[in-house]
C-alpha positions as CSV (number, residue, x, y, z in Angstrom):
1,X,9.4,27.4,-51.3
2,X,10.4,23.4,-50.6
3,X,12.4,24.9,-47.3
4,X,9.2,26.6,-45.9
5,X,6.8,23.5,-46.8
6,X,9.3,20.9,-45.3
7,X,9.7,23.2,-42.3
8,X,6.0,23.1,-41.9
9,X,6.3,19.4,-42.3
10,X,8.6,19.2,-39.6
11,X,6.7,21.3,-37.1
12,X,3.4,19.5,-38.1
13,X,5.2,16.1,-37.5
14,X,6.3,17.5,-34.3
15,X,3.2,18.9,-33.2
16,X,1.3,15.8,-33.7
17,X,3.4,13.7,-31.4
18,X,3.2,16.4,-28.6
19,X,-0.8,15.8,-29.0
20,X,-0.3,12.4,-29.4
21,X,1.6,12.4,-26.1
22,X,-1.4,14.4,-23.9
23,X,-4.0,11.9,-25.7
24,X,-2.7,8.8,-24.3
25,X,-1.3,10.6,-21.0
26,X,-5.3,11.2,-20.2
27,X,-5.8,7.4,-21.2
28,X,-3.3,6.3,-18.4
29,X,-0.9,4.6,-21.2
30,X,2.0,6.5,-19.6
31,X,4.7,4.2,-21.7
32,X,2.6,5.6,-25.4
33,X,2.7,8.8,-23.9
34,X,6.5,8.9,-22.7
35,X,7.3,7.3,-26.7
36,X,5.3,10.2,-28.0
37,X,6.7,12.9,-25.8
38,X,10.4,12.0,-26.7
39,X,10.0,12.0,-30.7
40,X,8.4,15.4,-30.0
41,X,11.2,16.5,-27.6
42,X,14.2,15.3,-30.3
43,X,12.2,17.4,-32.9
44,X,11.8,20.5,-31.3
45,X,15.7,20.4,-29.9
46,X,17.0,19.7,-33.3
47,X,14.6,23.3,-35.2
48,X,15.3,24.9,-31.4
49,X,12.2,25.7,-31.4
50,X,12.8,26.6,-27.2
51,X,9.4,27.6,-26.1
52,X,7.9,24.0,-27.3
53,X,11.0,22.5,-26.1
54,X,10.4,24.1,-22.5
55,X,6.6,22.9,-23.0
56,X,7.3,19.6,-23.8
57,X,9.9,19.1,-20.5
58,X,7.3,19.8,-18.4
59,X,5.0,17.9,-19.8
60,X,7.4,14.6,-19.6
61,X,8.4,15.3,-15.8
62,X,4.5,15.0,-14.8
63,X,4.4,11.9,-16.9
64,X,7.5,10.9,-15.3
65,X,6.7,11.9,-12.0
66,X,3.0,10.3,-11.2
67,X,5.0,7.3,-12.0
68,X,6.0,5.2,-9.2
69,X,9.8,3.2,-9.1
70,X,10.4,4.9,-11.9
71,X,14.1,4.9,-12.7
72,X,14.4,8.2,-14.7
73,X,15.0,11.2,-12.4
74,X,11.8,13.4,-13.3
75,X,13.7,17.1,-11.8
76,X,16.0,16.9,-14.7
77,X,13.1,17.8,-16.8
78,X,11.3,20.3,-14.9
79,X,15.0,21.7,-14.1
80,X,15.6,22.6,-17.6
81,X,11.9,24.3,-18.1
82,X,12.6,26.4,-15.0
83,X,16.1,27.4,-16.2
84,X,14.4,28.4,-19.4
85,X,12.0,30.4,-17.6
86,X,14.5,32.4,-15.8
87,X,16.8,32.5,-18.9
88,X,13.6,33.9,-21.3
89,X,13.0,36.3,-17.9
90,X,9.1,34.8,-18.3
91,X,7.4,35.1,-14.6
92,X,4.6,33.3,-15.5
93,X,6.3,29.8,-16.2
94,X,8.6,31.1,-13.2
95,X,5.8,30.5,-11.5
96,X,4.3,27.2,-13.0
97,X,7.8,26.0,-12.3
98,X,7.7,27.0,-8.8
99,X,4.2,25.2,-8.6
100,X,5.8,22.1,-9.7
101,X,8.6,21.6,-7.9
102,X,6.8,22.2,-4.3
103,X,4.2,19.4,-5.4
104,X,7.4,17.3,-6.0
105,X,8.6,18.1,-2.5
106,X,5.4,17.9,-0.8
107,X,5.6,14.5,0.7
108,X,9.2,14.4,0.6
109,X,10.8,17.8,1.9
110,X,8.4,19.8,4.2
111,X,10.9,22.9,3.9
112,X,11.6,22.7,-0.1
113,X,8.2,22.6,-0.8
114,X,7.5,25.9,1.8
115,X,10.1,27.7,-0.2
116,X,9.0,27.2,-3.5
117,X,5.3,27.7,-2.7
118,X,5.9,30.8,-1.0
119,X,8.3,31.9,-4.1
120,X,5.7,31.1,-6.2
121,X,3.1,33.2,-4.4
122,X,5.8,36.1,-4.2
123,X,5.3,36.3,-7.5
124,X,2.1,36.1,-8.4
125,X,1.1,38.9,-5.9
126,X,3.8,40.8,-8.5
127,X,1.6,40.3,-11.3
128,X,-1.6,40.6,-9.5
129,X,-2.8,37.0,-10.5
130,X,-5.9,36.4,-7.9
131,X,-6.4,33.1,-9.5
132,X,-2.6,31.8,-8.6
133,X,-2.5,33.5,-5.3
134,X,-5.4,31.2,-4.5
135,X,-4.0,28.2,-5.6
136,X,-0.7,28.8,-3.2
137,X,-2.6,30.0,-0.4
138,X,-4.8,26.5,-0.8
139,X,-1.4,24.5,-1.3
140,X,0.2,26.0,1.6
141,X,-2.6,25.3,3.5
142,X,-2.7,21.5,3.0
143,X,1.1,21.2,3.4
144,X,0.4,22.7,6.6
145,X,-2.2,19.9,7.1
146,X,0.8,17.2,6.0
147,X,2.7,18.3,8.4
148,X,0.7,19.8,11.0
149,X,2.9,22.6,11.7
150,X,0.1,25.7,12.2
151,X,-2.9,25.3,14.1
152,X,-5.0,28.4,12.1
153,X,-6.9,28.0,8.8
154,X,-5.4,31.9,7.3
155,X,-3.9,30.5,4.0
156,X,-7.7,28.2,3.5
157,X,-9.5,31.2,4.2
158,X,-7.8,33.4,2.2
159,X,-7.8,30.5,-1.0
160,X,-11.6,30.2,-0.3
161,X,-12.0,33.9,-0.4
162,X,-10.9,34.3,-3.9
163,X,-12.3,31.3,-5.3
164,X,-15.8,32.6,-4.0
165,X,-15.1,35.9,-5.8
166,X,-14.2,34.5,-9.2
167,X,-16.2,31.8,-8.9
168,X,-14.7,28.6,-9.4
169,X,-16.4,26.0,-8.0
170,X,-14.0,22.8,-8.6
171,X,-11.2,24.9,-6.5
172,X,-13.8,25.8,-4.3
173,X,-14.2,22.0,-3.9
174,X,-10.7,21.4,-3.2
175,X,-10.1,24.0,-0.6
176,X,-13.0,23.1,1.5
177,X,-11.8,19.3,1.6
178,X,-8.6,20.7,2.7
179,X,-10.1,22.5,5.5
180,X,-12.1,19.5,6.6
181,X,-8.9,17.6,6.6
182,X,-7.3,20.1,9.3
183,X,-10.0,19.5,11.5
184,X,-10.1,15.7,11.0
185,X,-6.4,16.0,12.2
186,X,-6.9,18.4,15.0
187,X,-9.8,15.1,16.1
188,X,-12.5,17.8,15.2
189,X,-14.5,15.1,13.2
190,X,-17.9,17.4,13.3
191,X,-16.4,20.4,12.0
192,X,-15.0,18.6,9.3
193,X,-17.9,16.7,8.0
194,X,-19.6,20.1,8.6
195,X,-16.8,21.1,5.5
196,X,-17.0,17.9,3.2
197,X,-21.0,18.9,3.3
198,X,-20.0,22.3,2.1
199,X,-18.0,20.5,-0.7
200,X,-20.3,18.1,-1.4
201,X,-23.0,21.6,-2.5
202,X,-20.5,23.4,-4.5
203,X,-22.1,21.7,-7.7
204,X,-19.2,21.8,-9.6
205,X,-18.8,21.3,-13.4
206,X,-15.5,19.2,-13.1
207,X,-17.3,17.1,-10.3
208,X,-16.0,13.8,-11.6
209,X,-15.6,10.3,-10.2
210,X,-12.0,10.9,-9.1
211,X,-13.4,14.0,-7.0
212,X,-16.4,11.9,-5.2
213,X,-14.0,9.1,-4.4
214,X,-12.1,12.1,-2.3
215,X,-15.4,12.9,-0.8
216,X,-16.7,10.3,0.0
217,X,-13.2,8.1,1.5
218,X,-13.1,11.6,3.9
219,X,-16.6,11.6,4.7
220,X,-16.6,7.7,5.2
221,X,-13.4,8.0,7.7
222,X,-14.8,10.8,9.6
223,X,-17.8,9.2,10.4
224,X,-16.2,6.6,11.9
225,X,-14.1,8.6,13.5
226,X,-17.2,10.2,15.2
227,X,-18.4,7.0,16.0
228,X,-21.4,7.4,13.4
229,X,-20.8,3.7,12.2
230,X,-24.0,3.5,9.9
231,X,-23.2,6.8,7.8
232,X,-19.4,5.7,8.2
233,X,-21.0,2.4,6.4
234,X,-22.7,3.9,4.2
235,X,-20.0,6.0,2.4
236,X,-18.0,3.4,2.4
237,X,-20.6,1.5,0.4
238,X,-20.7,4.4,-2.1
239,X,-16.5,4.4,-1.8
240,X,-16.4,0.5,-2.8
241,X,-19.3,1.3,-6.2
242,X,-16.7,4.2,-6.9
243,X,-13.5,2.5,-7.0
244,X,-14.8,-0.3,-9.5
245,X,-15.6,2.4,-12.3
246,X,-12.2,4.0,-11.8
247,X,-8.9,2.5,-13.4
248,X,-6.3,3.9,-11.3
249,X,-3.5,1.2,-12.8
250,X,-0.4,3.4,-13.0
251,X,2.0,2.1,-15.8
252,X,5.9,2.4,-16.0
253,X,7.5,4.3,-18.8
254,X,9.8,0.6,-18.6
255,X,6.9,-1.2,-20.2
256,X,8.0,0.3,-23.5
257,X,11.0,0.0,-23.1
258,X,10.3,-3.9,-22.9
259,X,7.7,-3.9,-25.5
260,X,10.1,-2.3,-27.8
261,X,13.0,-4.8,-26.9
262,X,10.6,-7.6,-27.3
263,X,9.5,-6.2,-30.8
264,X,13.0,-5.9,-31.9
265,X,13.6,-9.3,-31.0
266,X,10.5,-10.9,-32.3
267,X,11.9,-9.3,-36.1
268,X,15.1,-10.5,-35.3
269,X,13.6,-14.6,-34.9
270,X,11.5,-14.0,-37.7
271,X,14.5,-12.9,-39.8
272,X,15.9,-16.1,-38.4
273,X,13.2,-18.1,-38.8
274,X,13.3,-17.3,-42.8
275,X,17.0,-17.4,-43.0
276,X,16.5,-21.0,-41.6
277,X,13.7,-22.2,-44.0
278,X,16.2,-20.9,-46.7
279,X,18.6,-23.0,-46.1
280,X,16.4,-26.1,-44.7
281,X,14.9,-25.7,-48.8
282,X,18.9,-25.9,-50.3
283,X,19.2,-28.7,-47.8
284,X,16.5,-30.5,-48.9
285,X,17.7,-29.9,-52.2
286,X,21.1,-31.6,-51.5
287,X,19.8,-34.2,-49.4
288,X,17.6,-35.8,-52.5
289,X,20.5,-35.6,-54.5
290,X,22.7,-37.5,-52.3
291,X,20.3,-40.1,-51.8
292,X,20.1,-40.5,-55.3
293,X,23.7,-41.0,-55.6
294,X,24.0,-43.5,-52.4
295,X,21.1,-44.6,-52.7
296,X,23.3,-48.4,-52.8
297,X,24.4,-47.7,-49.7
298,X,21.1,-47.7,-47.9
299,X,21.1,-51.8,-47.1
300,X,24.2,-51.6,-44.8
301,X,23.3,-48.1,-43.2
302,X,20.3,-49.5,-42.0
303,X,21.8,-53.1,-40.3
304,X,24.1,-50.9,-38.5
305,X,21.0,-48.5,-37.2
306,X,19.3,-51.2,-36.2
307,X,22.4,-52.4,-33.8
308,X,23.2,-48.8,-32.6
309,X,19.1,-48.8,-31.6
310,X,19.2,-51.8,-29.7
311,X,22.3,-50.6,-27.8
312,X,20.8,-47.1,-27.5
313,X,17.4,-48.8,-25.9
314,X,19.7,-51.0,-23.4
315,X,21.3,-47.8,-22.0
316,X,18.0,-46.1,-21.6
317,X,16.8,-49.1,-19.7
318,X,19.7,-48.6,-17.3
319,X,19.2,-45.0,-17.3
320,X,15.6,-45.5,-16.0
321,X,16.5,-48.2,-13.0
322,X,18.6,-45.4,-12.2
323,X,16.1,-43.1,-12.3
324,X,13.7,-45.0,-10.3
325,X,16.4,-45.5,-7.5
326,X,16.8,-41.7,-7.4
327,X,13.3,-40.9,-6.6
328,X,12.6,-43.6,-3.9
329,X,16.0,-41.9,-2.4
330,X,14.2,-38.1,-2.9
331,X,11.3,-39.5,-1.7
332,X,12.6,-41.0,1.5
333,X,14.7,-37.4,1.8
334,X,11.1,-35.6,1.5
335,X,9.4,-37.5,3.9
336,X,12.1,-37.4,6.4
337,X,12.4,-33.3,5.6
338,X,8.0,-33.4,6.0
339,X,8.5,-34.8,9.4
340,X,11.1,-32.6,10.6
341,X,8.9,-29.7,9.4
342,X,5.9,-30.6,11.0
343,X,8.2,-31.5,14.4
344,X,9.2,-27.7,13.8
345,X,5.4,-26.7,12.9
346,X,4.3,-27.7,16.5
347,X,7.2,-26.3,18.2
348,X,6.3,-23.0,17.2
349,X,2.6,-23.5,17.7
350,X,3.2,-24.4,21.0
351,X,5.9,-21.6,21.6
352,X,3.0,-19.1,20.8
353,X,0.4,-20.9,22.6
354,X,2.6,-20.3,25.9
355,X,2.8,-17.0,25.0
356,X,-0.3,-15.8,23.9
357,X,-2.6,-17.8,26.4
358,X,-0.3,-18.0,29.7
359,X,1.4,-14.7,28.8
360,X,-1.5,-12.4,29.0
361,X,-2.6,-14.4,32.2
362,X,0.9,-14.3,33.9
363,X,0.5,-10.2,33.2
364,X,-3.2,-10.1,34.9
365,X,-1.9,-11.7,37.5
366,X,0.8,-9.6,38.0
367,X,-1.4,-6.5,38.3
368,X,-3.2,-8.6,40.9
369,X,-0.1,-9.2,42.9
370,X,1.1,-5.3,42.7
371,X,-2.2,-4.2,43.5
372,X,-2.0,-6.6,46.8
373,X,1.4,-5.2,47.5
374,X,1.0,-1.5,47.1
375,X,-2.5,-1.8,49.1
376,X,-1.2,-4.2,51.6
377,X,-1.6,-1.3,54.5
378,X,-4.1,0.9,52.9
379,X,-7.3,-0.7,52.0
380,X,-8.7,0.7,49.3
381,X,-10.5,-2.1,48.3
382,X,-12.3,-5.6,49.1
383,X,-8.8,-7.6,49.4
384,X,-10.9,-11.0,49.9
385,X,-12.1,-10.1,46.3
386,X,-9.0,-10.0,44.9
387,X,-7.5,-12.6,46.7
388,X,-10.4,-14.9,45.1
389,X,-10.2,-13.0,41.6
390,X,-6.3,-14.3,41.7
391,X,-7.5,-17.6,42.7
392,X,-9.1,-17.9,39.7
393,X,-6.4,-16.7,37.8
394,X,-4.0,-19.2,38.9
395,X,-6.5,-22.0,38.3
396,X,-7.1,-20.7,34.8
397,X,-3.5,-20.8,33.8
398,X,-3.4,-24.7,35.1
399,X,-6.2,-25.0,32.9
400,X,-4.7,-23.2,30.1
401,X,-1.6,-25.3,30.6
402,X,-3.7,-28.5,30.4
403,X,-5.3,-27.4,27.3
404,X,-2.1,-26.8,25.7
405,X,-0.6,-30.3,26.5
406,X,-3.9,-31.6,24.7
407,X,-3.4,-29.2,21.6
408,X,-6.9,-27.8,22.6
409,X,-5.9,-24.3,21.8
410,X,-9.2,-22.9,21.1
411,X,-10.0,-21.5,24.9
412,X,-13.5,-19.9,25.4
413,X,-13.7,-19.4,21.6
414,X,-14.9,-23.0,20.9
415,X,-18.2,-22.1,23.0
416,X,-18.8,-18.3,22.8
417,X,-17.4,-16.5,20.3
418,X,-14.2,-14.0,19.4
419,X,-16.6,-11.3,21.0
420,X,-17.3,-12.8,23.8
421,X,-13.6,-14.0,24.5
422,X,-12.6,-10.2,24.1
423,X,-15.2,-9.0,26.4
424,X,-14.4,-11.7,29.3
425,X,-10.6,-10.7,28.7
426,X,-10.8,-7.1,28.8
427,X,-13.1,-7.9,32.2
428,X,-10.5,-9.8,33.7
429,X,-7.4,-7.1,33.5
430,X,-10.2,-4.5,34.5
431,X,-10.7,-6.3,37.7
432,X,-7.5,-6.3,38.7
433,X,-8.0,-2.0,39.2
434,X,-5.0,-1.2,37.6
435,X,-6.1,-0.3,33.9
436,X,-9.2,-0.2,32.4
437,X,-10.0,-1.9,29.0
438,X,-13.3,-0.4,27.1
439,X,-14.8,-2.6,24.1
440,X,-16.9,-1.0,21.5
441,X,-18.0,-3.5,18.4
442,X,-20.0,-3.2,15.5
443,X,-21.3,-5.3,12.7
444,X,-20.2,-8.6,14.4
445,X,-24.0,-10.1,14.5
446,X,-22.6,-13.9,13.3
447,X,-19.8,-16.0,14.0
448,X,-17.0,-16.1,12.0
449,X,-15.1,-19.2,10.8
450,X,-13.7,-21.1,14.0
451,X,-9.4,-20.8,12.9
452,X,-10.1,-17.0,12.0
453,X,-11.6,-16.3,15.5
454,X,-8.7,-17.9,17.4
455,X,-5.9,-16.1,15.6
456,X,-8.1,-12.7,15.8
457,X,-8.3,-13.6,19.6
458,X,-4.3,-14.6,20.2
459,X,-3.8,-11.1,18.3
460,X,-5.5,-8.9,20.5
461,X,-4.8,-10.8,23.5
462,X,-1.1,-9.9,22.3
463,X,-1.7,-6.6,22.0
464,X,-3.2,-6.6,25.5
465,X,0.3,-8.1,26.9
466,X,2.2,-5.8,25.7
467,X,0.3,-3.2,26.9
468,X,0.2,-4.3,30.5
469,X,3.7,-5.3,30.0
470,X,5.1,-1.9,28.6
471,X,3.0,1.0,28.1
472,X,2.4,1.9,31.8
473,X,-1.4,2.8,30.1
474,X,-4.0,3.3,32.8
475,X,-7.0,2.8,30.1
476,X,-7.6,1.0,26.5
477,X,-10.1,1.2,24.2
478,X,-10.2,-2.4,21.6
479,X,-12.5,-1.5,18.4
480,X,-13.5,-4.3,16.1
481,X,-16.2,-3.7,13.5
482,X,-17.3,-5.7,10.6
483,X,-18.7,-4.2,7.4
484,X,-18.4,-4.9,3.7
485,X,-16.5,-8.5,3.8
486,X,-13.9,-6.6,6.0
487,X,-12.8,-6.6,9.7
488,X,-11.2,-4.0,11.4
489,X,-9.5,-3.6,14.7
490,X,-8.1,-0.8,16.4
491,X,-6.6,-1.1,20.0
492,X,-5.6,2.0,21.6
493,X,-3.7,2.9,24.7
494,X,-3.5,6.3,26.9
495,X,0.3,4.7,27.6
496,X,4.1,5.4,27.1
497,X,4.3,5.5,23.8
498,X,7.3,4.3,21.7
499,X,9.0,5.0,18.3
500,X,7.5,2.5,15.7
501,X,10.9,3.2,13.5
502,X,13.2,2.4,16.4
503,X,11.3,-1.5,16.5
504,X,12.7,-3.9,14.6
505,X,9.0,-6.3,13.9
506,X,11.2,-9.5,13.3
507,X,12.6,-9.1,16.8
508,X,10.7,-11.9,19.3
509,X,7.4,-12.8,19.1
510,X,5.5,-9.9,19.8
511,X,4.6,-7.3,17.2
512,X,6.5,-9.5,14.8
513,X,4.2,-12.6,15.2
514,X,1.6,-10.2,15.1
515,X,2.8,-9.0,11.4
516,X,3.3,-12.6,10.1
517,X,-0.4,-13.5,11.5
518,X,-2.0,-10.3,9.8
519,X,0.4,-10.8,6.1
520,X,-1.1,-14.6,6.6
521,X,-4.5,-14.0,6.7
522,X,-3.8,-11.3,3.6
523,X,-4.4,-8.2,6.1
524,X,-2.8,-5.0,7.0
525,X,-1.4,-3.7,9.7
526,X,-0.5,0.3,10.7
527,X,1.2,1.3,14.0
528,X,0.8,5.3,15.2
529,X,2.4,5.8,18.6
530,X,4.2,8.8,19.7
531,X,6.4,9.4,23.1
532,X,4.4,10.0,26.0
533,X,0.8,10.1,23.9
534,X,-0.1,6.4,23.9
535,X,-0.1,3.8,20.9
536,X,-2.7,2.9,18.2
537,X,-2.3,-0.3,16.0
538,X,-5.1,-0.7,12.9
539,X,-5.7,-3.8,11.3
540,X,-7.9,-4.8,8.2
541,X,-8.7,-8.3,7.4
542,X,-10.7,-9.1,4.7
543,X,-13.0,-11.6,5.4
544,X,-14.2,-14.0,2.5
């Protein structure tokens, strides 16, 4: 009788930590829940109990794996749950385990995760489970999407099909999404707000803040996309009310780790700290004693303090007029090293001055000078024009060069404006026939603060450069919008193309000045290009 109740002890105790584990897993204190998990694990192992044991490893490797820089290996976990499914000859957590490892490969290994979803839906055709079939067709679909490797919808459609028939609206929800992210790849921004619509009606139980941030972030992007600016603003306004009511804060599975080192140590200094007050009370003890007993002595103890205290304050009077000589010297090193610095400081500025202002100038002008050359015979156009238009050009960069050697680096910004600048730029290169540069804007109704305009301006006027410079492009398109304390540009190009991975950013002063600007003004910056399909480079700046 004792072995069967402390049996049911065990498994109760057991039990509880497993529940303990999901609680604070749904509370996003993955280090509570990891703690929890493990005592479960140890207990199960130990009774081999193997179906809770199995249970309880997946349950850690989706703790572990949501994790990010995590260094525990989260497959070792859902390893041993799979080889328990093949060992118990259970198709059903065959399948889960299948599941699992195709989500961990989905960003990772496009073929791994192919494999195991298509195992996975293998075998749930075997034992005719609609509801799984469903959930691979829908999964296959969106890796498809990841990857872009199919250009039909079969594997939505057929996911969609089924979830219709049994009626399940919150995977109804997902699979529409999914299809609506196909066609935002494919650049089909209409038929894909046509599909976030269709998810936004399927009225779903489970239709939680975590599901409209999903809808509207897609919705917001494919708006803009479309060039719908106000309903792209407007979704973003919904996005930004979203994102304060959710806590996405993942924690590591080290924090406990730490806060249990920490709590061991703090019991270790308070075992310290008593051990110390024990002994400071038996020293006490012994001190009164012994100044009982020498109490005599006390007259000629104290003349020879007071000699040791007035050699004591000599030496710390010499030890402060050496102190004071050691900081005038750090001082005078300081302000020799400030100098340097700011020597330095105005190098550079003046290094990216030259080749920012006279470097985009220098590359009209070029196009100027080919187009004179190529059409020297043939007139296609009014070569009088262009002769004039390069005039100007020429007198603009002695102008630039004067402004320069006065450190008035602001240009046409000081009077008009980024967007203004921008427009009379792209202008400029347009006139020169060669490549066309379209500017679309929206939002920018004020000024923004003066230093922010001029390092906005020297970026896209960079940007510019190196497209004249390199991409062959024959048109560009520069976007810059303004909404919601942010600013956004996008510059695009019909050109070359080039490998992003294959440029090194701290090479010259080109895209890597560009980086340090955007990291300095606390913005990002995204580069897309492909071979032969032209460049786009994003950047957000938040603007306080």
């Amino acid at each position: 009788m004792f072995n069967i109740y402390s049996q049911n002890r065990v498994e109760e105790s057991a039990n509880y930590f497993f529940n303990e584990g999901i609680n604070y897993s749904y509370q996003n204190k993955a280090d509570l829940a990891y703690k929890n998990f493990i005592k479960a694990l140890e207990i199960y192992e130990n009774k081999d109990m193997k179906d809770s044991v199995a249970e309880c490893n997946l349950k850690i490797f989706s703790l572990i794996d949501a994790q990010s820089n995590n260094p525990i290996d989260p497959l070792l976990y859902l390893t041993k749950y799979n080889n328990y499914a093949i060992k118990s000859n259970d198709t059903v957590k065959q399948i889960i385990a299948n599941a699992y490892f195709a989500s961990y490969y989905f960003q990772k290994d496009f073929k791994k995760a192919d494999k195991f979803y298509k195992k996975g839906l293998e075998q749930s055709k075997l034992i005719k489970n609609e509801l799984f079939q469903a959930n691979f067709y829908t999964n296959l679909g969106a890796l498809q999407n990841e990857y872009d490797t199919i250009l039909d919808l079969g594997n939505h459609r057929k996911a969609i099909e089924i979830y219709e028939k049994l009626k399940i609206n919150d995977k109804l929800f997902s699979a529409y999404l999914n299809i609506a992210e196909h066609f935002h790849l494919k650049k089909s921004y209409k038929k894909a707000i046509e599909y976030l619509k269709k998810a936004q009606t399927t009225n779903t139980k489970r239709y939680n803040k975590n599901l409209s941030k999903k809808l509207y972030e897609r919705l917001a992007l494919n708006y803009q996309s479309n060039n719908q600016y106000k309903l792209a603003n407007n979704y973003f306004i919904k996005l930004d009310s979203i994102k304060e009511l959710l806590n996405n804060s993942k924690q590591n599975i080290e924090i406990s780790r730490i806060k249990e080192k920490y709590d061991n140590e703090k019991l270790r200094a308070d075992n310290l700290e008593i051990e110390s007050k024990i002994k400071q009370n038996r020293n006490l003890f012994y001190g009164t004693l012994a100044f009982l007993i020498l109490g005599g002595t006390i007259g000629l103890l104290t003349l020879k303090n007071a000699r040791k205290k007035r050699l004591l304050a000599e030496q710390q009077q010499a030890l402060e007029q050496q102190k004071n000589l050691t900081l005038l010297k750090e001082q005078e090193i300081n302000t020799i090293n400030a100098m340097i610095d700011g020597q330095e400081k105005e190098r550079i500025r003046i290094a990216e001055d030259l080749h920012d202002n006279i470097g985009s100038v220098l590359a009209t002008l070029k196009l100027h000078f080919e187009n004179l050359k190529l059409n020297r015979e043939k007139k296609h156009f009014n070569q009088e024009e262009l002769y004039e238009k390069t005039e100007k050009l020429i007198d603009e960069t002695y102008l630039k060069v004067r402004n320069i050697a006065h450190a008035k680096n602001a240009g046409v910004l000081a009077n008009k404006g980024l967007l203004t600048a921008v427009k009379l730029m792209a202008e400029k290169i347009s006139d020169a026939n060669k490549m066309t540069i379209h500017v679309h804007d929206f939002g920018l109704d004020k000024r923004l603060e003066n230093n922010m305009e001029i390092t906005v301006f020297r970026i896209i006027q960079e940007l510019v450069t190196n497209i004249i410079k390199h991409a062959e492009a024959t048109e560009a398109t520069i976007n810059i919008a303004l909404y919601d304390h942010n600013l956004n540009i996008i510059v695009e190009d019909n050109g070359n193309g080039f490998d992003p991975q294959e440029i090194r950013l701290e090479d010259g002063i080109g895209l890597g000045s560009i980086e340090k600007r955007i990291a300095h003004l606390n913005g990002n910056l995204e580069i897309d290009s492909t071979l032969g399909k032209g460049t786009t480079i994003i950047m957000d700046i938040p603007i306080t």
